[in-house]
C-alpha positions as a Markdown table, in Angstrom:
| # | Residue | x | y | z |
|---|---|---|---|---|
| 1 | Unk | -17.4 | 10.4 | -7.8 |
| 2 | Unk | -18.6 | 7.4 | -10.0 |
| 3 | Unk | -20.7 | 4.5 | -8.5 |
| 4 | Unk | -18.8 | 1.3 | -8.2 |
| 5 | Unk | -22.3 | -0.6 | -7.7 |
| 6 | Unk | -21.8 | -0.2 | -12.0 |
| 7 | Unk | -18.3 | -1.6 | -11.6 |
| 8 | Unk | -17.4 | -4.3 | -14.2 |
| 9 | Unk | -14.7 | -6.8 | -14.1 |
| 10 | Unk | -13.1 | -7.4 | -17.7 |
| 11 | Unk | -9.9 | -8.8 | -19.3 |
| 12 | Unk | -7.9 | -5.7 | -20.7 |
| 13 | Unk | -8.2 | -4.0 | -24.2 |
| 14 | Unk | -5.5 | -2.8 | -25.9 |
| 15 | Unk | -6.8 | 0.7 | -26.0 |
| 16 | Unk | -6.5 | 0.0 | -22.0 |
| 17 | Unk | -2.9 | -0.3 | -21.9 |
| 18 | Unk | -2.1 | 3.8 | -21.4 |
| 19 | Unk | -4.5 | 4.0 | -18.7 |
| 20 | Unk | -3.6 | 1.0 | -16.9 |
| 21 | Unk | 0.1 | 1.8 | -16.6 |
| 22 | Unk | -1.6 | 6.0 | -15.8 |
| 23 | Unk | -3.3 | 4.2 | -12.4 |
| 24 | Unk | -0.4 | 1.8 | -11.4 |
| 25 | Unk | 1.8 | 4.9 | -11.7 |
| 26 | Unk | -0.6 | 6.6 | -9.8 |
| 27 | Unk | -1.5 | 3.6 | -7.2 |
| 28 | Unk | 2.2 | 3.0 | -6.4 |
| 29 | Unk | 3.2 | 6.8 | -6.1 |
| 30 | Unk | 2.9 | 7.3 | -2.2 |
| 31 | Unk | 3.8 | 3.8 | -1.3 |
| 32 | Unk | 6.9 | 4.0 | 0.5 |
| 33 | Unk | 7.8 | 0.3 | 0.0 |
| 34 | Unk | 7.7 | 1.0 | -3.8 |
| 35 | Unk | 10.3 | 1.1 | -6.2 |
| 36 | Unk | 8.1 | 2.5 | -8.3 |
| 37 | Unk | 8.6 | 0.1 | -11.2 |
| 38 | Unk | 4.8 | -1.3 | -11.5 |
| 39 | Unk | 4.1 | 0.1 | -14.7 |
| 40 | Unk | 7.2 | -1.0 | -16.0 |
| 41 | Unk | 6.4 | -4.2 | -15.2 |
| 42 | Unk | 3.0 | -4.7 | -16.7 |
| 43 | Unk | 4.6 | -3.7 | -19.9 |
| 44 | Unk | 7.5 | -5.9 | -19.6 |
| 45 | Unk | 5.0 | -8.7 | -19.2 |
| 46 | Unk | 2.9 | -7.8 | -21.4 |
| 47 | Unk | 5.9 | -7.5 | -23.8 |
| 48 | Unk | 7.0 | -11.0 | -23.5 |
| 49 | Unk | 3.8 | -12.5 | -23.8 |
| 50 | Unk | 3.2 | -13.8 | -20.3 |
| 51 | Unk | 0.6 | -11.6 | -19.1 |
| 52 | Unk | -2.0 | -15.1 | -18.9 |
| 53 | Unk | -4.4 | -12.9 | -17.3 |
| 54 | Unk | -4.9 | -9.1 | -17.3 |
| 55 | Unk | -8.0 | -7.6 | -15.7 |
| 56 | Unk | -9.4 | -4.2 | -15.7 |
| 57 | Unk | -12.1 | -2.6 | -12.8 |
| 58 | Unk | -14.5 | -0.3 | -14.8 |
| 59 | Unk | -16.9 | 2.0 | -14.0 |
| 60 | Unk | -19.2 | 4.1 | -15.8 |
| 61 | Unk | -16.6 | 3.6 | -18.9 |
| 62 | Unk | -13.5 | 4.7 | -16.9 |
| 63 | Unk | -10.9 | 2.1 | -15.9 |
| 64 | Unk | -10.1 | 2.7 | -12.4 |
| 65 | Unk | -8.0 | -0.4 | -11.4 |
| 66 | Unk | -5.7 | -3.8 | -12.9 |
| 67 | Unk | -4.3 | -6.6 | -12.1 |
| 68 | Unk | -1.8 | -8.7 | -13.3 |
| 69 | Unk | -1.0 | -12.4 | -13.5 |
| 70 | Unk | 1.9 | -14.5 | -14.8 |
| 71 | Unk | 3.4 | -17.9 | -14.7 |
| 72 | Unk | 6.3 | -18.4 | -11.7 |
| 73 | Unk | 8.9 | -21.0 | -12.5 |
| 74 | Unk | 9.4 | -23.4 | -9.2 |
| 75 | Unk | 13.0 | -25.2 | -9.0 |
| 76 | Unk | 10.8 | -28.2 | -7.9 |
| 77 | Unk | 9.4 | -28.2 | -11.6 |
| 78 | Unk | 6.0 | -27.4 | -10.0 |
| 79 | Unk | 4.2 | -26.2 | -13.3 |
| 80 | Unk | 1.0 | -24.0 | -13.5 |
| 81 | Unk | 1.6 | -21.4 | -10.7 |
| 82 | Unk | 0.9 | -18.1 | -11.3 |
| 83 | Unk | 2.5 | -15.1 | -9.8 |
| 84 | Unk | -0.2 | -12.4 | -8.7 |
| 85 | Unk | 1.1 | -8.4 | -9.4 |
| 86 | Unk | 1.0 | -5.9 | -9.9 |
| 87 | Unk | -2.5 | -5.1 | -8.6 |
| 88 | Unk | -3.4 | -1.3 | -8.9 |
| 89 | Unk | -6.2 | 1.0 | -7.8 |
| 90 | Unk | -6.6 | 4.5 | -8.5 |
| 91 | Unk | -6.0 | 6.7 | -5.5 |
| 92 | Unk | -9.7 | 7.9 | -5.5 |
| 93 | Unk | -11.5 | 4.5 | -5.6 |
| 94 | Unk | -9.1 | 3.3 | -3.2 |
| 95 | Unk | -10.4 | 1.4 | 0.3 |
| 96 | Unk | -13.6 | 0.6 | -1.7 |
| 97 | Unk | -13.6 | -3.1 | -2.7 |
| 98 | Unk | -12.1 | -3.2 | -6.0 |
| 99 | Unk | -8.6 | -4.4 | -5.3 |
| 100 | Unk | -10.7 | -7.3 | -3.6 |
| 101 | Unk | -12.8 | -8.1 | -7.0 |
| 102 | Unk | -10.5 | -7.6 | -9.2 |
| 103 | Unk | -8.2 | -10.3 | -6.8 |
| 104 | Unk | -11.1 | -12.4 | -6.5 |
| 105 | Unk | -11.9 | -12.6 | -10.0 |
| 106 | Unk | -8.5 | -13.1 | -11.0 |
| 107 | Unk | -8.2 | -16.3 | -9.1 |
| 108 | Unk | -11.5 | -17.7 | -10.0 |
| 109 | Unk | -10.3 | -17.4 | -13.6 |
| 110 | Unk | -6.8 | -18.7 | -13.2 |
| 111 | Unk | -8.3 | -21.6 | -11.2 |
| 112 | Unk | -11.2 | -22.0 | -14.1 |
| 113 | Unk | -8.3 | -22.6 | -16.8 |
| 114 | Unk | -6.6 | -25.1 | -14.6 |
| 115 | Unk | -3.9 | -23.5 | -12.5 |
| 116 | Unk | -2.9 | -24.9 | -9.6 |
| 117 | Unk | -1.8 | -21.9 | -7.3 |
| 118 | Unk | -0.8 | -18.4 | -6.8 |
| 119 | Unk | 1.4 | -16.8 | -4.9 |
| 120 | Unk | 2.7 | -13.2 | -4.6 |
| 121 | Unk | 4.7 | -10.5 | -2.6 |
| 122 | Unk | 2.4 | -8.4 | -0.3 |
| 123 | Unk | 0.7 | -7.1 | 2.9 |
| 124 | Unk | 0.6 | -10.1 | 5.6 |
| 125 | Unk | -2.9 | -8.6 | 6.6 |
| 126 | Unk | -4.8 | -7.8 | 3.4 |
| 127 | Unk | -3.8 | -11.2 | 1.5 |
| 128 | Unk | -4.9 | -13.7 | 4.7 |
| 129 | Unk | -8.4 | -12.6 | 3.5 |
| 130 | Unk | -8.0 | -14.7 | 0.3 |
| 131 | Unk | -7.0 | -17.8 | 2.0 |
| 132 | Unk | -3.0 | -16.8 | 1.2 |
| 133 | Unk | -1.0 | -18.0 | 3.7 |
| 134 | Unk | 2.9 | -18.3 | 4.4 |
| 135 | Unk | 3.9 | -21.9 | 3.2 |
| 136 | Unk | 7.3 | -23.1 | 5.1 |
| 137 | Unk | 9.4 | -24.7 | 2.3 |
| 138 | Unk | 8.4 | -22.4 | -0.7 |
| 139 | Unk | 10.2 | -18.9 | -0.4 |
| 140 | Unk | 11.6 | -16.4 | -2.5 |
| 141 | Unk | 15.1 | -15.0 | -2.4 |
| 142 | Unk | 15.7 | -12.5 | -0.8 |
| 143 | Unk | 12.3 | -11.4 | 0.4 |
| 144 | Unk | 10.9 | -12.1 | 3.9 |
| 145 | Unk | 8.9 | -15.0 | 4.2 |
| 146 | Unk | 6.3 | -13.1 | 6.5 |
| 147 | Unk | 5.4 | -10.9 | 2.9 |
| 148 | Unk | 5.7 | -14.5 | 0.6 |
| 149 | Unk | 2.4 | -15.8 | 0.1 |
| 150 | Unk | 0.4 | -18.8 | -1.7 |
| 151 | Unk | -2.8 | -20.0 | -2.1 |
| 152 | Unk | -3.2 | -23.7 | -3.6 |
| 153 | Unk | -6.6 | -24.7 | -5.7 |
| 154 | Unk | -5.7 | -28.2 | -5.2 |
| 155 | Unk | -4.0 | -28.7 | -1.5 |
| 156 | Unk | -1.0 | -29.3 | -2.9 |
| 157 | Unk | 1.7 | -26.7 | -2.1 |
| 158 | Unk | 5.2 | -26.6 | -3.6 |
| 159 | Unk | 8.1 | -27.2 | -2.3 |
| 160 | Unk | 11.0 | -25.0 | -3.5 |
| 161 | Unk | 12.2 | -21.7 | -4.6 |
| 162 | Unk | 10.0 | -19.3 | -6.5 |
| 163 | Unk | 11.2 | -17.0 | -9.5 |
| 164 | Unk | 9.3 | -14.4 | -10.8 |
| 165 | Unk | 9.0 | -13.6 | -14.1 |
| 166 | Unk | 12.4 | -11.4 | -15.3 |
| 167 | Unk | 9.3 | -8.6 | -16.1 |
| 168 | Unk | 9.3 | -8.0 | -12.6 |
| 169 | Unk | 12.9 | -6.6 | -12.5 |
| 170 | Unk | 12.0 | -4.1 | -15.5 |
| 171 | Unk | 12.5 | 0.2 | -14.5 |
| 172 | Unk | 11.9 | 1.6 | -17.5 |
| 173 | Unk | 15.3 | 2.2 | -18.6 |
């Protein structure tokens, strides 16, 4: 087992992209609520050039985790929202803290290049922790709003319907 006190934070390499889409394989494999798509999707964003921010968790030389972020497109015309996801840790450094920096770091760097929020599908519990909340007005066809979250950098939440990028419906076919 490797130490994460040397874990290191840092955007992705190309030489990185086999690996990461190895541990989002591997991340989403038991997870019932899956579709088991997540490495499809990196690569789809990553294909169409809207990956704005790709990070990897490192230790020791080994990339153990990712995380993804990529604009959303609000049908209020609400412009500089990001889209957090897929975020993947490898099943043995799991329930350790690096899904946590690698979120935390994400958002300070989206917020340091000027977004203005982020929002994302996930586990009501876990996201809270980040300041995510449910927003009434700003949903997401077809998904339950107690799993929609955002978290504004300004205040200012939008009002509207959010679309992910078409990435996010990639299977690999």
């Amino acid at each position: 087992m490797m130490n994460i006190q040397n874990l290191l934070i840092r955007n992705e390499k190309n030489s990185d992209y086999e690996e990461i889409s190895h541990i989002t394989e591997l991340a989403f494999e038991k997870l019932e609520i899956s579709n088991h798509t997540e490495q499809f999707i990196v690569e789809a964003l990553r294909e169409a050039g809207v990956l704005t921010v790709s990070l990897v968790a490192e230790i020791e030389g080994c990339v153990v985790g990712h995380i993804a972020f990529s604009p959303v497109t609000i049908s209020d015309g609400t412009v500089d929202w990001y889209g957090l996801g897929p975020v993947s840790v490898h099943p043995d450094y799991q329930r350790q803290g690096i899904g946590k920096s690698l979120i935390q770091k994400g958002l300070s760097y989206l917020e340091s290049r000027g977004a203005k929020g982020c929002c994302l599908v996930g586990h009501p519990e876990y996201y809270r922790k980040f300041g995510f909340e449910n927003v009434p007005g700003l949903s997401i066809e077809g998904v339950p709003p107690e799993v929609f979250f955002a978290l504004s950098f300004d205040g200012n939440f939008p009002k509207g319907s959010v679309m992910f990028h078409e990435g996010f419906g990639a299977d690999g076919r």
